[in-house]
C-alpha positions in Angstrom: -72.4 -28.0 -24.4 -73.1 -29.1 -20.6 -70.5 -28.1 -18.3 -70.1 -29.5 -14.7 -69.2 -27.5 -12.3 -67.0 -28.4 -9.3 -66.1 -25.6 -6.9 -65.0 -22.9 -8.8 -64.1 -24.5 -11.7 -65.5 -25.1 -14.8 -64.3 -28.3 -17.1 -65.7 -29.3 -20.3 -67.9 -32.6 -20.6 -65.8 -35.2 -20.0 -65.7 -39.1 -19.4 -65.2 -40.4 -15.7 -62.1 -42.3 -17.1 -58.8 -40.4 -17.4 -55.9 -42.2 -19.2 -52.7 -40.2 -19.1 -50.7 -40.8 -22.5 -46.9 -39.8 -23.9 -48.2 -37.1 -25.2 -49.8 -35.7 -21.5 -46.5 -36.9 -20.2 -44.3 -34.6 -22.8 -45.9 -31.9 -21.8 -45.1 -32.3 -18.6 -41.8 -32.3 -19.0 -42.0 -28.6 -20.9 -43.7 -29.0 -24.2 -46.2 -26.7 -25.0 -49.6 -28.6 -26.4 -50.7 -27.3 -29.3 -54.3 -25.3 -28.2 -57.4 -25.7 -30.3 -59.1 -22.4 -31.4 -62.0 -21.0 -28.8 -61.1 -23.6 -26.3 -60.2 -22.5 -22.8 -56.7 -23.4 -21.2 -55.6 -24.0 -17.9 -54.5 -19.9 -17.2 -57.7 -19.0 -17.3 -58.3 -21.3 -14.1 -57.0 -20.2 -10.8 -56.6 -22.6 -7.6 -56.3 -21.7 -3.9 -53.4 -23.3 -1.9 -56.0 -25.6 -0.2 -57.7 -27.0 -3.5 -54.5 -27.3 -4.9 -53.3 -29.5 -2.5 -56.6 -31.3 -2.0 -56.1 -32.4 -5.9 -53.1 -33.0 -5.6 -53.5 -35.6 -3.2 -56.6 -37.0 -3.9 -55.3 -38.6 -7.1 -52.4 -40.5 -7.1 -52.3 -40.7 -10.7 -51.4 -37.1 -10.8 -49.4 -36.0 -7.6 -46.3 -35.4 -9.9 -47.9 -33.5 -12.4 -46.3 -30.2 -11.4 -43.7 -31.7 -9.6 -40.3 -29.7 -10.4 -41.0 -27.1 -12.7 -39.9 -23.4 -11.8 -42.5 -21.4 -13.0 -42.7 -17.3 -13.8 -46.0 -15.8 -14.0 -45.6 -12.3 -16.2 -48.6 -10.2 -15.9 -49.6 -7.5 -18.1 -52.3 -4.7 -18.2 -53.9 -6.4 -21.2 -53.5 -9.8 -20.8 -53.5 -12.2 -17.7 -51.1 -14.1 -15.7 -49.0 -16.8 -18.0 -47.0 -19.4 -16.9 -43.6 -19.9 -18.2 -41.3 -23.0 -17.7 -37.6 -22.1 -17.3 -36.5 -26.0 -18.0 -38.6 -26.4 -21.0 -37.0 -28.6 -23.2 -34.2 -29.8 -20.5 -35.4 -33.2 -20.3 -32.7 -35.6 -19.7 -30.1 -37.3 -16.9 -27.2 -34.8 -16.0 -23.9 -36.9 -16.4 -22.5 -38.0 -12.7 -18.5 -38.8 -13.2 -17.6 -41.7 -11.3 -13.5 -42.1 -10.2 -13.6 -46.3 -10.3 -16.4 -46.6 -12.8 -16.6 -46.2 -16.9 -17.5 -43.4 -18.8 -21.5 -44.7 -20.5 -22.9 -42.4 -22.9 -26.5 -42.5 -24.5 -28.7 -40.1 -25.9 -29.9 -37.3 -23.6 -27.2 -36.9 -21.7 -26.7 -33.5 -19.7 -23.4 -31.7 -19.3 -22.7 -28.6 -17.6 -20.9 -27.1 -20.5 -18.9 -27.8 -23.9 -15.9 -28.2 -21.9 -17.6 -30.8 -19.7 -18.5 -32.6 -22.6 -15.3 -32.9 -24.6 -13.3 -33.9 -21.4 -15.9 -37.0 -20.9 -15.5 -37.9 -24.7 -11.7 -37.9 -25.0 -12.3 -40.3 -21.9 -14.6 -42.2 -23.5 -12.6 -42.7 -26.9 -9.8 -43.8 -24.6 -11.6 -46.5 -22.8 -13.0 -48.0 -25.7 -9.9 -48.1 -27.4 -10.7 -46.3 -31.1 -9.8 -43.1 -32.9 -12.4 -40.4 -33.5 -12.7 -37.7 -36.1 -14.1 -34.6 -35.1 -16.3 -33.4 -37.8 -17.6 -30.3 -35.8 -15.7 -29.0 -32.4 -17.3 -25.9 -32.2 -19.7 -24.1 -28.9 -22.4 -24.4 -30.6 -22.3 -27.9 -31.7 -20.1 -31.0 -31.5 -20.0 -34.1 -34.0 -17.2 -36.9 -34.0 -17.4 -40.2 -35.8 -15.0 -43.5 -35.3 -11.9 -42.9 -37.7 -11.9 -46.4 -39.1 -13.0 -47.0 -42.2 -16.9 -48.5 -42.6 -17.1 -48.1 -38.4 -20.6 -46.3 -37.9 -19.9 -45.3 -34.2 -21.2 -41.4 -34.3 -22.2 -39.0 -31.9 -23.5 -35.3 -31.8 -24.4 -33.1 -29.4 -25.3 -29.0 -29.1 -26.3 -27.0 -26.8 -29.8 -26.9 -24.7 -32.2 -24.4 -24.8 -30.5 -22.2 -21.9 -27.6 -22.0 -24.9 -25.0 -23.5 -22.0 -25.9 -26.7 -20.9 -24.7 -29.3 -23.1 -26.7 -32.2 -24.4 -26.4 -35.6 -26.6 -29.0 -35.7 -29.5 -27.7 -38.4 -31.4 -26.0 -41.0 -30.6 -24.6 -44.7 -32.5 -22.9 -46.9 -30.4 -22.3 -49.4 -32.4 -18.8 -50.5 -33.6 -17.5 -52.3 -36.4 -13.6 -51.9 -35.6 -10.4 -53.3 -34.3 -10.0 -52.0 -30.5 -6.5 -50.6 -30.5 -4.3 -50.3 -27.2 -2.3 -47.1 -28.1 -4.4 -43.5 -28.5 -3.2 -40.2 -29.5 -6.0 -38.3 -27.4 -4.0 -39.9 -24.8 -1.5 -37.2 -24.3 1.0 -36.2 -21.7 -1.8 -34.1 -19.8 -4.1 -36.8 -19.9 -1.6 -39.3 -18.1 -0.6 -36.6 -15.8 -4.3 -35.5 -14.9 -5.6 -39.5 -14.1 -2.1 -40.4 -12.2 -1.9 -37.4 -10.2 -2.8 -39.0 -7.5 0.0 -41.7 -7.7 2.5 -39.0 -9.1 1.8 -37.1 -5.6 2.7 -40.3 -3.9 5.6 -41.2 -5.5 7.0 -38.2 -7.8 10.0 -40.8 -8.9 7.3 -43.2 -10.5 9.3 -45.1 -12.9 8.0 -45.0 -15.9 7.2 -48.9 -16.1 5.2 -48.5 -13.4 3.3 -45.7 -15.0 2.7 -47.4 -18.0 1.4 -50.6 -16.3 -1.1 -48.4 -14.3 -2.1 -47.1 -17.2 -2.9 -50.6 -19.2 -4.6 -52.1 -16.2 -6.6 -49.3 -15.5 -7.4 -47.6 -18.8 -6.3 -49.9 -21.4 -3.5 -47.9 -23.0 0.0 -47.6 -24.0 1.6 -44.4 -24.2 3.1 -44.1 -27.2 6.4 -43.1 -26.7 9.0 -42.6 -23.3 9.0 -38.9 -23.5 4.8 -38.7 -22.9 5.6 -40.6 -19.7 8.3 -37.9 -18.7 6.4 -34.7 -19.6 3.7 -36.7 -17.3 5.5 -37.2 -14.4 7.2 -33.4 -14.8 2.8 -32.4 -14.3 4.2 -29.5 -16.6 5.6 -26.1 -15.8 2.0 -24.5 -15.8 0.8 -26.6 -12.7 4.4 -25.7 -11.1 4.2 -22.1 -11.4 0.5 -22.3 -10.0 1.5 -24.1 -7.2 4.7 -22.2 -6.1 3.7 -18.8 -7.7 -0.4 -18.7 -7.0 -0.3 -14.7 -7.4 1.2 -15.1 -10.8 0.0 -14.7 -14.0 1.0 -17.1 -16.1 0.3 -17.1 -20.2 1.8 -18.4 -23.1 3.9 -17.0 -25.6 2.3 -16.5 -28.8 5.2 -16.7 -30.7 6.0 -20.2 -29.7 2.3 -21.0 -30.3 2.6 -20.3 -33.5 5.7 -22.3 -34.7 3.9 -25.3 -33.5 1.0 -24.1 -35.4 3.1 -23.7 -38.5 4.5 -27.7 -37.9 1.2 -28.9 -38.9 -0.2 -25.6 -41.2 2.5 -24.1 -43.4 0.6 -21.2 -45.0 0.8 -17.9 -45.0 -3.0 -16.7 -44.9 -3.3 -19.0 -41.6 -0.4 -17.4 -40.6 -1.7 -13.7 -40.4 -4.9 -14.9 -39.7 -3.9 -16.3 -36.5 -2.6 -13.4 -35.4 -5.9 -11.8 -35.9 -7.5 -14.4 -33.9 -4.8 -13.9 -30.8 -4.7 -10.0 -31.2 -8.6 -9.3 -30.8 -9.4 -7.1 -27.7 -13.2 -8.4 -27.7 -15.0 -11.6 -27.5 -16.6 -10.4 -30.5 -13.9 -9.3 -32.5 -12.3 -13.1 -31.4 -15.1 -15.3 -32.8 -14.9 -13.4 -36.2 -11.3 -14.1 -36.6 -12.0 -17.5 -35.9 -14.7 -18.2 -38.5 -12.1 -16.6 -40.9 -9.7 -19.5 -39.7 -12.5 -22.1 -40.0 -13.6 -21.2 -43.9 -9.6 -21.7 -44.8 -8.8 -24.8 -42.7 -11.9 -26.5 -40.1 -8.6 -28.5 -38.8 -6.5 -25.5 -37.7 -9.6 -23.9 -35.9 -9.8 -27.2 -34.0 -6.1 -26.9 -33.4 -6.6 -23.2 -31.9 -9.4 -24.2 -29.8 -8.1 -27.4 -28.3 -8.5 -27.8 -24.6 -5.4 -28.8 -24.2 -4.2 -25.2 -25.1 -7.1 -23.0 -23.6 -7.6 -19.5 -25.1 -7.6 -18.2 -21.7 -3.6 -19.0 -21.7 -2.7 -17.0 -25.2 -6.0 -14.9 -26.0 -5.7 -11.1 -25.6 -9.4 -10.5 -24.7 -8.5 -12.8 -21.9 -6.1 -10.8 -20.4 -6.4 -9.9 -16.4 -7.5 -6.3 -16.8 -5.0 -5.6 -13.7 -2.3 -6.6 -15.5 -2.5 -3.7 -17.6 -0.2 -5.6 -20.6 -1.7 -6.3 -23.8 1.5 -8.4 -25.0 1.0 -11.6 -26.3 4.6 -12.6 -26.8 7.4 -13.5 -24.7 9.7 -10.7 -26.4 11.2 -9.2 -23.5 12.6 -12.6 -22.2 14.0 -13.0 -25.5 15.4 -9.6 -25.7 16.7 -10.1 -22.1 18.8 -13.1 -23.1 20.2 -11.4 -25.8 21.3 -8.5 -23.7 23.4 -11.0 -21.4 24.8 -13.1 -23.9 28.4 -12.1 -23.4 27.8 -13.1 -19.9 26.3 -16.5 -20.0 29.7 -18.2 -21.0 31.5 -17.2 -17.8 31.5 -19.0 -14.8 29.1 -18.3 -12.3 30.5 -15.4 -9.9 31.6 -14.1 -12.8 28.7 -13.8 -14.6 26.8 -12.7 -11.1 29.2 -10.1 -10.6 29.4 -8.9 -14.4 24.9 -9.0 -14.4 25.3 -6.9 -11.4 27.5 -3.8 -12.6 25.3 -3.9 -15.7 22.2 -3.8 -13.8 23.7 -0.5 -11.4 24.6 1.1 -14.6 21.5 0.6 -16.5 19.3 1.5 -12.9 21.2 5.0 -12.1 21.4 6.0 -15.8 17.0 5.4 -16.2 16.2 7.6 -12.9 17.6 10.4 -14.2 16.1 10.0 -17.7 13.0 9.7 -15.6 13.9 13.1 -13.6 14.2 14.6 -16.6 10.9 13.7 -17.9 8.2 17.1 -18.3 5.4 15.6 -19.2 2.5 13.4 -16.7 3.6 10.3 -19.2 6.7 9.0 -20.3 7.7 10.1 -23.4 6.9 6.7 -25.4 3.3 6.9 -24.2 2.8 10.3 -25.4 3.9 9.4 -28.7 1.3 6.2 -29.2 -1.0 8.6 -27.7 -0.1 11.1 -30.4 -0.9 8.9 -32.9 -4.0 7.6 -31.3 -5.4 11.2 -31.0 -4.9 11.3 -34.8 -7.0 8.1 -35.5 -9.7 9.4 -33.5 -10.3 12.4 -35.2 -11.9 10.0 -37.8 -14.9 9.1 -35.7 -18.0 10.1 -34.6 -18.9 11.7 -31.6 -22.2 11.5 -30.0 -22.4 13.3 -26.3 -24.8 11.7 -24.0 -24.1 13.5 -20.8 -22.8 12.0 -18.1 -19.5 11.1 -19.6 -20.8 8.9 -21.6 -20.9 8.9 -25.5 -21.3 7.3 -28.7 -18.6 6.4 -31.3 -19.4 5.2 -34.9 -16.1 3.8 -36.1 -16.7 3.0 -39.6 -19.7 1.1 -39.7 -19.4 -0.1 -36.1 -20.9 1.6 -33.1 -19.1 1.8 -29.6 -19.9 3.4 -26.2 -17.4 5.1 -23.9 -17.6 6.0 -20.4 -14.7 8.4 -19.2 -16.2 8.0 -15.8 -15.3 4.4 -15.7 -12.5 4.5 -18.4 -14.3 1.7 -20.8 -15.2 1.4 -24.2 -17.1 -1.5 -26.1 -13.4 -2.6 -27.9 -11.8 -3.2 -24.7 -8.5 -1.7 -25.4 -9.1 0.6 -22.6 -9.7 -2.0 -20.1 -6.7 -4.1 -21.0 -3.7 -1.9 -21.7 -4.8 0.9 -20.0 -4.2 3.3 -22.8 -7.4 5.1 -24.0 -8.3 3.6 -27.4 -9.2 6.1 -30.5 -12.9 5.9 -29.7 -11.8 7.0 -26.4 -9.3 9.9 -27.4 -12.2 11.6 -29.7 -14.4 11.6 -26.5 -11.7 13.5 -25.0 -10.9 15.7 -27.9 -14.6 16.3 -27.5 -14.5 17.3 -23.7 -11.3 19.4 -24.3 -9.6 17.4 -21.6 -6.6 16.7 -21.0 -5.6 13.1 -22.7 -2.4 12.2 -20.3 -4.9 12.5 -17.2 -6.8 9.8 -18.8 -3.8 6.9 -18.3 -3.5 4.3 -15.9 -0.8 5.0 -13.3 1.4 2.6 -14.2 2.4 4.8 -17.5 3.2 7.9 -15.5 6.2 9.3 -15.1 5.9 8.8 -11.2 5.6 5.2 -11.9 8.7 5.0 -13.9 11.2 6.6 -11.4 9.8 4.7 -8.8 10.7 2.0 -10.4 14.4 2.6 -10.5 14.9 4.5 -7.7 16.5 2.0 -5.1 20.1 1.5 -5.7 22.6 -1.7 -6.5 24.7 -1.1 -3.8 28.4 -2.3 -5.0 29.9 -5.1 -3.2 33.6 -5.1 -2.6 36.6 -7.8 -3.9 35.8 -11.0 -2.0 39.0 -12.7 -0.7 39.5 -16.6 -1.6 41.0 -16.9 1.5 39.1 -15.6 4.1 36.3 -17.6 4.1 35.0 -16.7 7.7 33.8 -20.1 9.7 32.9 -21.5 6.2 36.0 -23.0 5.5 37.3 -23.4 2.0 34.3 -23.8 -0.3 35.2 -25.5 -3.8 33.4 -25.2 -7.0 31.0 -28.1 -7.9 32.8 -30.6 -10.3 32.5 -29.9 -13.7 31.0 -31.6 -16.3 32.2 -30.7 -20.0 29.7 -31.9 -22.6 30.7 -33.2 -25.7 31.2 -30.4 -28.7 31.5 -26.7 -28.8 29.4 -25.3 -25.6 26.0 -23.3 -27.1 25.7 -19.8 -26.8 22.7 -19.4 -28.7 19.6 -20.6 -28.0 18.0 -23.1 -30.2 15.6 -22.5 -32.6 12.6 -24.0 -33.8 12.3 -25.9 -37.7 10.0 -23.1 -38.8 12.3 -20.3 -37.9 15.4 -21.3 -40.0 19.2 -21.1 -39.3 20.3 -17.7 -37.7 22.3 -15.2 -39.3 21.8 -13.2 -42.2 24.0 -15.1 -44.7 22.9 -18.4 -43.3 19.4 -17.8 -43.7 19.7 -15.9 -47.5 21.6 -19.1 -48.8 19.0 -21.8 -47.2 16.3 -20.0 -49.3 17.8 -20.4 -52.5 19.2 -23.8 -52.2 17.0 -26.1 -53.8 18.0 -30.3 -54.0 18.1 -31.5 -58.1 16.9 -34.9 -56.1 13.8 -34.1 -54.1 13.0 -30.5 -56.1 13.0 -29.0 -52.1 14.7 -26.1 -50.5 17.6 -25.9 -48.0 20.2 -28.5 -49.3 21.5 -29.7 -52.5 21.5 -33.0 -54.0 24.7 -33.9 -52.3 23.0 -33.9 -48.7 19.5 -35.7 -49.9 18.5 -38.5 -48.3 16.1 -39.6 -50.7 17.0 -42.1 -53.1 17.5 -41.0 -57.1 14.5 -40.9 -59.5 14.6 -43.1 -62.3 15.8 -40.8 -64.7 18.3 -39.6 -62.2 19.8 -43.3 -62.3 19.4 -44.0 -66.0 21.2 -41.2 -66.5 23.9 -41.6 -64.1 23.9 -45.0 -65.4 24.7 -43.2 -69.1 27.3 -41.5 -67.6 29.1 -44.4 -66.1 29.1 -46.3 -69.1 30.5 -43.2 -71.2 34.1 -42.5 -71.6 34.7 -38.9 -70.1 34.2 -37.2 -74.0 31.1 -38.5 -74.6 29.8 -37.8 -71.2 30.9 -34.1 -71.6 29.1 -33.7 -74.3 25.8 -35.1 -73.0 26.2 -33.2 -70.1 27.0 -30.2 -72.4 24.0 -31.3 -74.4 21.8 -31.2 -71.5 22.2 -27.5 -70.5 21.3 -26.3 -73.6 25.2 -25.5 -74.6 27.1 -26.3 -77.6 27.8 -30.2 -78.0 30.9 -30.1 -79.1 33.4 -31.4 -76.7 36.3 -29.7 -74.7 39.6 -30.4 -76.0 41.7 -33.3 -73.7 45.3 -32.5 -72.3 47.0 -34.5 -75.2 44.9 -32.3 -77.6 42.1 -34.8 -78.5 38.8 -34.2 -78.9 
């Protein structure tokens, strides 16, 4: 075959006509054509900067034909330069959120993330007025149809080939069903997230205002008063983040999971959840996770709602500085416990009787802290006992340096003493050294105490305690300095008996050890469940429960003790009357 050259470059035969298809297009945009077997292709061609340029613009046709692409050449001893194309397969418009403008999806859609891409369909489903239901709500992919019945509306999308950005495959817009005013993906955060603007304004927005802003603008009702007021309140989170931006701020697990419970009442869920919230790792997280899936897809949707980030109850998401692998709020609730004699008294009273408590407790932990021999409290040395122990079960694998090699089972982990981390992250989070850890230091014959964060040492702990309550002396009523008399703010007494206790959730039962024994083992004849007796139901009677009352009615008071009698399985014959009549 006759080949034309032009330049330095060879091309095939060709006509004078070039006609640039889909196809050529395509490939532009980062598919790879499919090459034909001893055919040459366009690596083994190389341009100068000047005859690039000069083709470039001596063809209009093709100026754009490498117009965006980033391009890596990788070049090897054996092979020559290749071109790769980062944004291969990225093809599609990047969504652009307008404030004053709706939310229009269509296939090929770019979002920066998962996240991204949820928010803008929660805002969507609330502008159009219709309930979705999420089929998959996972990282990896996302599919939600229209909840009414024979509605076709669908929409799925997963992730692009850089495994982050977020893109729309498929997509039906069309829908069948009723618009509706009232949403539940409309929830308290939503309203307070698009009027927080207004609610800056004007915190006292009354809540017929808010709900008029939020018809005209979005087209829905909240459903009840008490999403309006949660709304307005912008919730405690965004409070302590404004007043407290140093803080960390979490929530308690506990509490997370008696709203779980509300809505999955099981008890494999249960302990699998606290799998999921207990991991140390990403890894270990994900696993848990796809444990929750296979029982219930709904409660892994629950768990990794946006609404409830895993960021705010995780453990792997701890700060590392915090050096606190808690996930519950336990030492709030013993605290309340501890002054619970105190919060019935009036207010000086109470001050005065949390601050000779406080000197005591103070004075009396310094000099158990004085007393201390070791580097570590105590308490630490014991959970470091026991970790010691567990690590005399793995194996250890020296690769100089401080670093090592743990097999755990049949799961490998590195440590590096140096930097005091392992691959489970326990280090890194509490601050402890982790088993994997203690057999590298078994290993080294080190010492295992030198290995804790500071915060554990016994330094640390009398530190803590050594600045003194100072005691403050009988204030007199009547010697009130330039003051003048000061009077007590009015009170207000409550109807009732005033709570002590705090209250406690539906799943957690009545408090007390007899209380809560006896509301297991009641059981309504009525409704078959637990926790009251027939007397209390407020169900109506079952058929057979009326026809037999019914019976009994009827009956004079022999006959119906001996149908009763009958019923239990006891003799029938009935118990003698006063008069001696049977």
């Amino acid at each position: 075959m006759e080949t034309h050259v032009c330049e330095n470059v060879a091309f095939p035969d060709v006509e004078e006509e070039v006609v640039i298809s889909e196809s050529d297009d395509e490939w532009r945009i980062g598919d790879e054509p499919q090459q034909d077997e001893g055919r040459e292709t366009d690596s083994d061609y190389s341009y100068t900067d000047e005859e690039e340029n000069h083709d470039v613009n001596s063809n209009d046709e093709l100026s754009d034909y490498e117009e965006k692409h980033d391009i890596i050449t990788t070049e090897n001893s054996d092979e020559d330069k290749v071109p790769i194309y980062i944004d291969r397969g990225m093809k599609g418009k990047p969504f652009v959120s307008e404030p004053d403008e709706n939310v229009k999806l269509e296939v090929g859609l770019l979002f920066v993330n998962v996240n991204e891409f949820r928010v803008v369909l929660k805002d969507f489903v609330i502008q159009e007025g219709f309930e979705i239901e999420r089929i998959k709500n996972e990282k990896t992919r996302v599919t939600a149809r229209c909840a009414a019945d024979g509605c076709c509306w669908r929409i799925h999308a997963s992730p692009a080939p850089d495994g982050i950005t977020f893109k729309i495959k498929t997509y039906t817009s069309v829908h069948t069903c009723i618009r509706t005013s009232k949403n539940s993906n409309a929830t308290s955060t939503w309203i307070a997230t698009k009027l927080e603007s207004k609610l800056r304004a004007d915190p006292n927005m009354s809540y017929k205002s808010m709900k008029q802003e939020l018809l005209d603008k979005f087209g829905v009702e909240p459903s009840n008063v008490t999403q309006l007021y949660r709304a307005r309140k912008r919730g405690l989170g965004k409070a302590v983040k404004e007043h407290f931006p140093n803080a960390k701020h979490r929530y308690c697990c506990n509490h997370l999971l008696n709203n779980f419970k509300l809505k999955f009442r099981t008890l494999l869920l249960t302990t699998q959840f606290w799998a999921v919230a207990k991991a140390y790792n990403e890894f270990m997280f994900n696993k848990a996770m796809e444990k929750v899936g296979k029982v219930s897809t709904e409660a892994a949707n629950w768990l990794l709602d946006p609404e409830r980030p895993k960021s705010m109850w995780a453990r792997h998401t701890i700060d590392p500085e915090c050096k606190s692998d808690h996930v519950t709020n336990n030492i709030s609730e013993a605290f309340n416990s501890w002054v619970g004699d105190d919060r019935s008294k009036t207010i000086l009273s109470m001050v005065e009787s949390l601050t000779c408590r406080l000197m005591k407790r103070f004075q009396r932990r310094y000099e158990k802290g004085c007393s201390f021999e070791n580097i570590i409290t105590p308490r630490i040395r014991n959970v470091l006992d026991t970790t010691m122990q567990d690590g005399r079960m793995c194996r250890v694998t020296y690769a100089g340096d401080d670093e090592f090699q743990v097999v755990d089972g049949y799961t490998t982990f590195v440590v590096n003493l140096r930097a005091r981390t392992c691959g489970c992250n326990y280090w890194v989070l509490s601050g402890l050294p982790c088993k994997h850890a203690c057999a590298c230091i078994a290993y080294k014959r080190a010492n295992v105490e030198s290995y804790c964060d500071g915060a554990y040492t016994t330094r640390s702990y009398c530190k803590s305690y050594i600045e003194l309550i100072h005691p403050m002396p009988e204030l007199d009523p009547n010697n009130r300095g330039n003051y003048g008399q000061i009077d007590p703010p009015a009170l207000r007494r409550l109807l009732g008996r005033p709570r002590r206790n705090r209250k406690r959730s539906l799943v957690e039962g009545p408090s007390g050890t007899q209380d809560a024994r006896r509301s297991s083992t009641v059981r309504c004849g009525n409704c078959r469940e637990f926790g009251h007796n027939s007397l209390g139901c407020q169900r109506d009677k079952t058929k057979k429960q009326k026809k037999l009352s019914d019976l009994q009615e009827d009956q004079p008071t022999g006959a119906t003790q001996v149908m009763s009698s009958s019923n239990l399985g006891t003799s029938s014959k009935a118990e003698p009357t006063k008069n001696g009549a049977k």
